[in-house]
BALUMLO-377397 format. One record per residue (C-alpha): x, y, z; residue in one letter. Coordinates in nm, 4 decimals. Layout:
REM BALUMLO-377397
[r [X, Y, Z], "a"] ...
***
This chain:
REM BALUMLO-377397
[r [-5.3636, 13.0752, -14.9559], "x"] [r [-5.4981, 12.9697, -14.6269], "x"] [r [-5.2318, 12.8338, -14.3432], "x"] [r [-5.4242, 12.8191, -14.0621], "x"] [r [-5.6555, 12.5185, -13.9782], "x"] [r [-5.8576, 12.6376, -13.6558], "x"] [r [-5.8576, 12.9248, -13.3835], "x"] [r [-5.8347, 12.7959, -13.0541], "x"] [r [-5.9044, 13.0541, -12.8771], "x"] [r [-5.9381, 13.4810, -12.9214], "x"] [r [-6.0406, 13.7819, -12.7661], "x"] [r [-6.0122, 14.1446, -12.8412], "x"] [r [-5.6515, 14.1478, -12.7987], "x"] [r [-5.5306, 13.8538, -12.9034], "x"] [r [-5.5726, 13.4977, -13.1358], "x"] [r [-5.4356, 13.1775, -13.1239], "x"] [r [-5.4043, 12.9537, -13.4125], "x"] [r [-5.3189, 12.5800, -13.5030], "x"] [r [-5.1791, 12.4704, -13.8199], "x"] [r [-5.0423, 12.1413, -13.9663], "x"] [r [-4.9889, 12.2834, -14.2819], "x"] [r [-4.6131, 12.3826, -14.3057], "x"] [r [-4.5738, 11.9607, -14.2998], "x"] [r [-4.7544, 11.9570, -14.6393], "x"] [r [-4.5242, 11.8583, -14.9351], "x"] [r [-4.6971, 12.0857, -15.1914], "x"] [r [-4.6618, 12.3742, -14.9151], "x"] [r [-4.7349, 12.7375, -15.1823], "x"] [r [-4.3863, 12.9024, -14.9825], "x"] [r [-4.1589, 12.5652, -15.0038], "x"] [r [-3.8534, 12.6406, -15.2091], "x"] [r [-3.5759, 12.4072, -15.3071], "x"] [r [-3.7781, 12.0658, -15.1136], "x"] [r [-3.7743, 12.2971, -14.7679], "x"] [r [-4.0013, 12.5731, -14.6091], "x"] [r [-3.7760, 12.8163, -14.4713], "x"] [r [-3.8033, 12.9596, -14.1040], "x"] [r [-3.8745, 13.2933, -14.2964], "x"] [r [-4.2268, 13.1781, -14.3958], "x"] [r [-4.3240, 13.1200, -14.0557], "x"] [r [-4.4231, 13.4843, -14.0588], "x"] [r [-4.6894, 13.4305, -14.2963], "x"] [r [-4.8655, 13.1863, -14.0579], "x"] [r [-4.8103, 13.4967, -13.7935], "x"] [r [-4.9766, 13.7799, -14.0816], "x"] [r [-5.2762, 13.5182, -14.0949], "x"] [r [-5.3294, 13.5000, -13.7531], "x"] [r [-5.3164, 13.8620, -13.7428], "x"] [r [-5.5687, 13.9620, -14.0477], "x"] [r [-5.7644, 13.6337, -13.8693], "x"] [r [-5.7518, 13.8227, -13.5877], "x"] [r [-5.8938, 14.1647, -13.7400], "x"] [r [-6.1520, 13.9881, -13.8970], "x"] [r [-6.3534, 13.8924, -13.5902], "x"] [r [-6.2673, 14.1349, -13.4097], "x"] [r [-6.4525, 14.3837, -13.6619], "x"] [r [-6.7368, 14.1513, -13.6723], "x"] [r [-6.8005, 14.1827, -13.3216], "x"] [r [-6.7517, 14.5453, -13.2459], "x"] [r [-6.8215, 14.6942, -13.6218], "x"] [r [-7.1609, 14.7911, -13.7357], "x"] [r [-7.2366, 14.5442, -13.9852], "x"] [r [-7.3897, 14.7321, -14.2908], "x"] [r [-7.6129, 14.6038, -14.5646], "x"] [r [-7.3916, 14.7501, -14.8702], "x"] [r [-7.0394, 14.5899, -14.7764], "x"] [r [-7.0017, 14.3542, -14.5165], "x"] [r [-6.6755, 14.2272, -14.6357], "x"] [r [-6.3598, 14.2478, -14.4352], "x"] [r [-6.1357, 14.5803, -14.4914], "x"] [r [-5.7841, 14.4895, -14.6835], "x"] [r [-5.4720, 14.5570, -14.5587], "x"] [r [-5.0808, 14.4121, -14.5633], "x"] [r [-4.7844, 14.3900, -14.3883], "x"] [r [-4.6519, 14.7246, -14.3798], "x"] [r [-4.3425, 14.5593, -14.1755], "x"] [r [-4.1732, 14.3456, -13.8965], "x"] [r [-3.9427, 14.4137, -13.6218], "x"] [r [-3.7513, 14.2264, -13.3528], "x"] [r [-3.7781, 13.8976, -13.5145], "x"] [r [-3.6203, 13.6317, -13.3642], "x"] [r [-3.5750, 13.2664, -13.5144], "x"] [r [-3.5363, 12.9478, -13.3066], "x"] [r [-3.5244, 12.7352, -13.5745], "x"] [r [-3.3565, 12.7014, -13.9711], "x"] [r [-3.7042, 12.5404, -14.1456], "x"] [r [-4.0424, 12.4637, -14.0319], "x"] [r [-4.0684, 12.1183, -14.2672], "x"] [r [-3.9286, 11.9380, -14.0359], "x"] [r [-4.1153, 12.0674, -13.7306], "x"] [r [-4.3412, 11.7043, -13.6387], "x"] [r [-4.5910, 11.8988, -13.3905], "x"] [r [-4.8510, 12.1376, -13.5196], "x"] [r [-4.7612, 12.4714, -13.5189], "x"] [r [-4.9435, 12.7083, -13.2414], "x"] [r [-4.9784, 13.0838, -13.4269], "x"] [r [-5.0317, 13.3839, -13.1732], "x"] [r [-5.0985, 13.7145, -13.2494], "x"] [r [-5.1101, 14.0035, -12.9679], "x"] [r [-5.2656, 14.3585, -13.0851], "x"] [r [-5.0226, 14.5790, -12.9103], "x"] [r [-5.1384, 14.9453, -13.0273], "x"] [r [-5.3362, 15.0908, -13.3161], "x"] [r [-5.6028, 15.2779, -13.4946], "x"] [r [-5.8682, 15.2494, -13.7696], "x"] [r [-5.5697, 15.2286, -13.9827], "x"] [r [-5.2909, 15.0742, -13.8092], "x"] [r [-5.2247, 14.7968, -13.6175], "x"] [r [-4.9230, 14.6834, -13.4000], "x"] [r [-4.8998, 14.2804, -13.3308], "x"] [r [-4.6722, 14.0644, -13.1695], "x"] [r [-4.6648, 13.7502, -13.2999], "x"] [r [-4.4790, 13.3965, -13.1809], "x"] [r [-4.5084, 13.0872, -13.3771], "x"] [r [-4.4224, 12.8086, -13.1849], "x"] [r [-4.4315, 12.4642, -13.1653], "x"] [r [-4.6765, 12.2570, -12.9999], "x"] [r [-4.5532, 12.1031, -12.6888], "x"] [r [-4.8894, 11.9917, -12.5573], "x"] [r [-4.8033, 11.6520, -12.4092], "x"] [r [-4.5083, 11.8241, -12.2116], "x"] [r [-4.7108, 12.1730, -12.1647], "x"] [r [-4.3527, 12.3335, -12.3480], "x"] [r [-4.4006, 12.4936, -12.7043], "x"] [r [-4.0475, 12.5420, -12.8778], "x"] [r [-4.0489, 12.8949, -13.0079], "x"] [r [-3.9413, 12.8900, -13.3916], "x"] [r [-3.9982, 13.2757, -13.4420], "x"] [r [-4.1303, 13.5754, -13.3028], "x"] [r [-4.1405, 13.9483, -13.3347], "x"] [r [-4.3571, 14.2737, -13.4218], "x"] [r [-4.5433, 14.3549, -13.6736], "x"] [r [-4.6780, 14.6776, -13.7872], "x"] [r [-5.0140, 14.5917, -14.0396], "x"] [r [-5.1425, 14.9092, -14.2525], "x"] [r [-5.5448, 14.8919, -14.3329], "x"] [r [-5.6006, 15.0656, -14.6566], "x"] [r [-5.9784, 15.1358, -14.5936], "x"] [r [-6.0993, 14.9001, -14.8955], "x"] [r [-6.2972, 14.5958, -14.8386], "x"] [r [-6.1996, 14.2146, -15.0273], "x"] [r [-6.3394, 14.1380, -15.2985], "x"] 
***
């Protein structure tokens, strides 16, 4: 399951993602003809593995035998804070930010904010944000 639609921008530190999904009627996480504010952290743990991803292409040696991704899941989050009750009914496209905080070859630390996008007044309603601690389990996808 993919939620994001395109990076906007990213750098070693951080991502930032668009999506138009959570608008999609046959959305994978609705429940009960809604999508939650809850599953807004999913489109955060993209943006985050997103994030890992290209970051490890650009500063990883790429080697011949495996150049797939290494796994990993959300180990947990922290601090979260919701601005909203659902995301269905959110009309903008949702902006997806994830900040690498701390971590190792086997940890990572993100802050995440999913927000709104407020482009045509430059505001972007925050729905949720928090931290996120992501564990890499040293195997690649496949």
């Amino acid at each position: 399951m993919c939620l994001l639609d395109a990076v906007i921008e990213w750098d070693a530190m951080r991502i930032v993602c668009r999506s138009g999904s959570h608008r999609a009627v046959d959305h994978p996480l609705r429940s009960g003809e809604r999508l939650g504010i809850a599953c807004a952290i999913e489109y955060g743990a993209q943006a985050m593995a997103l994030h890992g991803v290209l970051v490890a292409a650009v500063t990883a040696m790429p080697t011949a035998t495996d150049p797939r991704p290494q796994s990993g899941y959300l180990a947990s989050v922290r601090d979260v804070r919701f601005g909203a009750a659902r995301i269905d009914d959110v009309a903008a496209d949702l902006l997806c930010t994830a900040t690498r905080l701390a971590g190792d070859a086997s940890t990572a630390l993100y802050e995440f904010r999913i927000a709104a996008d407020g482009s045509s007044s430059n505001a972007a309603q925050s729905l949720v944000e928090g931290r996120a601690i992501v564990v890499l389990k040293g195997e690649t996808w496949g």
